[in-house]
C-alpha positions, 0 to 999 in steps of 0.5 A: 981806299985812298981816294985823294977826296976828304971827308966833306967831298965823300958825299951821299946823294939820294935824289928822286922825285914824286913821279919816278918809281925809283930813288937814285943814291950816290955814294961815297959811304962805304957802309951804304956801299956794302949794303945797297951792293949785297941788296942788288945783288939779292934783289935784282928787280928792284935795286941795281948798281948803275955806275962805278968810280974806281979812282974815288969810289963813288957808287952809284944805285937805283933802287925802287920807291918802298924799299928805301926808307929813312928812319927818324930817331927821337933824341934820348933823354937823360934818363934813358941815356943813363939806364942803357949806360948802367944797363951795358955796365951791368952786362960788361958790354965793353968786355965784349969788344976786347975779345 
């Protein structure tokens, strides 16, 4: 969708506080568009979308606390980095996407 927005305007606001039981998202995000849309459309109780921008495609949500979550990653180490490359190598990983 062209929206006239670049990339640094395309934002994702999740905002929320320790007394509301709900987080509110703001986004730009097309994947997490995707996915909060397909959840509130499953899942009605507890995540609903609030509000639609059709001239930048902007989406906003509100979902309940405990079905939202952040995921932390520790970094790959070197070590690891080169075992899953030989290991996607040795499996022709790549050749998969050509299909």
């Amino acid at each position: 969708m062209k929206t006239g927005l670049t990339k640094s305007q395309k934002i994702t606001d999740i905002c929320f506080d320790e007394k509301d039981p709900l987080i509110h998202i703001r986004t730009h995000n097309t994947d997490l568009k995707n996915r909060l849309s397909e959840y509130a459309e499953k899942y009605p109780g507890e995540c609903q979308r609030i509000y639609i921008d059709p001239e930048t495609g902007c989406m906003e949500f509100e979902i309940r606390k405990g079905r939202f979550s952040f995921r932390l990653t520790a970094p790959y180490s070197k070590e690891r980095r080169r075992s899953a490359s030989e290991a996607a190598k040795k499996n022709n990983v790549n050749s998969m996407h050509s299909l």
